[in-house]
C-alpha positions in Angstrom: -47.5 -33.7 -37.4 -50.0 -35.6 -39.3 -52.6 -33.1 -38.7 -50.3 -30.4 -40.1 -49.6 -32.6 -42.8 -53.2 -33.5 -43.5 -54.5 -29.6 -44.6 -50.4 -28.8 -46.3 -51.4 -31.9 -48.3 -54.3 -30.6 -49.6 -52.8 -28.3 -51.9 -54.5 -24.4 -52.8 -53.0 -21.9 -54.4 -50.6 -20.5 -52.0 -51.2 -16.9 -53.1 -50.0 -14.9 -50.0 -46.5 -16.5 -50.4 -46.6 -15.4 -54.0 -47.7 -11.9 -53.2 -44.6 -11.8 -50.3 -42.6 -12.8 -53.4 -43.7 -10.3 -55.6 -43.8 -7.6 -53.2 -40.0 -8.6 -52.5 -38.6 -8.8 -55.8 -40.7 -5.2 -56.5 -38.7 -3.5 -53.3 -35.7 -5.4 -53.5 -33.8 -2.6 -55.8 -34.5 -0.3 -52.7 -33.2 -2.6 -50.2 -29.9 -2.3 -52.3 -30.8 -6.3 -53.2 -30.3 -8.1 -56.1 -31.6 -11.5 -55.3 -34.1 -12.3 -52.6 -33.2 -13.9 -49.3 -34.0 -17.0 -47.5 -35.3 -14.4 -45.2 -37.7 -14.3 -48.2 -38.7 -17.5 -48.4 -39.0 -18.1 -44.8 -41.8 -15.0 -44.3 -43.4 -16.2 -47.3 -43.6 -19.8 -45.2 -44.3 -18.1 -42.4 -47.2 -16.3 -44.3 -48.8 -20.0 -45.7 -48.4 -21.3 -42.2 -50.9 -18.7 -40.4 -53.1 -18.6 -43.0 -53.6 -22.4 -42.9 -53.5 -22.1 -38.8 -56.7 -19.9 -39.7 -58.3 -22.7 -41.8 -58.3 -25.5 -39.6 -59.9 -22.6 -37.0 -62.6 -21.8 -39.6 -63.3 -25.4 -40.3 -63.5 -26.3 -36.2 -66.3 -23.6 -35.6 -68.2 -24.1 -38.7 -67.6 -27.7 -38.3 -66.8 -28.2 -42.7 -66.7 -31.7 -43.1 -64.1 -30.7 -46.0 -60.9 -28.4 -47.2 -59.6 -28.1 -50.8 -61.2 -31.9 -51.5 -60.1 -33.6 -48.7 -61.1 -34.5 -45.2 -60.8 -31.7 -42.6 -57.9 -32.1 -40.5 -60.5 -32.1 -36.9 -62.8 -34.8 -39.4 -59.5 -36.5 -39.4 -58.1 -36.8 -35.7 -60.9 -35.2 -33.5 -61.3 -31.2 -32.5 -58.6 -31.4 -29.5 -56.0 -32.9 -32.2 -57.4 -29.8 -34.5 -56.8 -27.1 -32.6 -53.4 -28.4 -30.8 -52.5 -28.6 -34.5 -53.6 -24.5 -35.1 -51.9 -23.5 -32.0 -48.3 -25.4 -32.4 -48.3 -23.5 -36.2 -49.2 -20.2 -35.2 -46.1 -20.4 -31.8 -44.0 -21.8 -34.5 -45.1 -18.8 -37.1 -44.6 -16.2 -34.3 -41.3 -18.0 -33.0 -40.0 -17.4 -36.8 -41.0 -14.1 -37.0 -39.4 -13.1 -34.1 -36.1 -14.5 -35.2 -36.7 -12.5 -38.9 -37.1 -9.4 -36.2 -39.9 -8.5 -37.9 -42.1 -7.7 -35.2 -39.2 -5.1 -34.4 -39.2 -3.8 -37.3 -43.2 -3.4 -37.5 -42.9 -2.1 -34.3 -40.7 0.5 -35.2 -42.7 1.5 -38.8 
């Protein structure tokens, strides 16, 4: 948990949540919605919590010393620590998914 905690800490921008956001509230008319969905808000987390899975990947193999201004996470609590952390957020990103059924639905598109 602290490694997770270590890189969400860190801050950044959080732009693919945003764009799952915007996206939503675009299509949401057509969906016959008028408010978005904690559906909504989960795939946007879900979203943030691969693509910082990915980080603490990019900073093990090119061994960064650094993310966002702050210690990176394998810097922190050692490379086996660093890539338990990446694995237990990307089974708990596809766990989530699977429960929105999006994979079904992607599946079917």
């Amino acid at each position: 948990m602290s490694a997770a905690e270590q890189i969400f800490s860190a801050g950044g921008r959080r732009m693919r949540p945003a764009l799952v956001f915007l996206v939503s509230r675009a299509t949401a008319e057509i969906a016959g919605l008028m408010e978005l969905t904690k559906e909504h808000r989960r795939l946007a987390e879900i979203i943030e919590m691969i693509h910082t899975a990915s980080l603490i990947h990019d900073d093990v193999l090119d061994e960064s010393d650094m993310r966002r201004g702050k210690e990176a996470v394998h810097q922190l609590f050692g490379t086996r620590v660093a890539v338990l952390a990446r694995d237990f957020m990307f089974v708990q990103s596809s766990w989530h998914l699977a429960n929105l059924e999006v994979i079904k639905l992607i599946s079917q598109v």
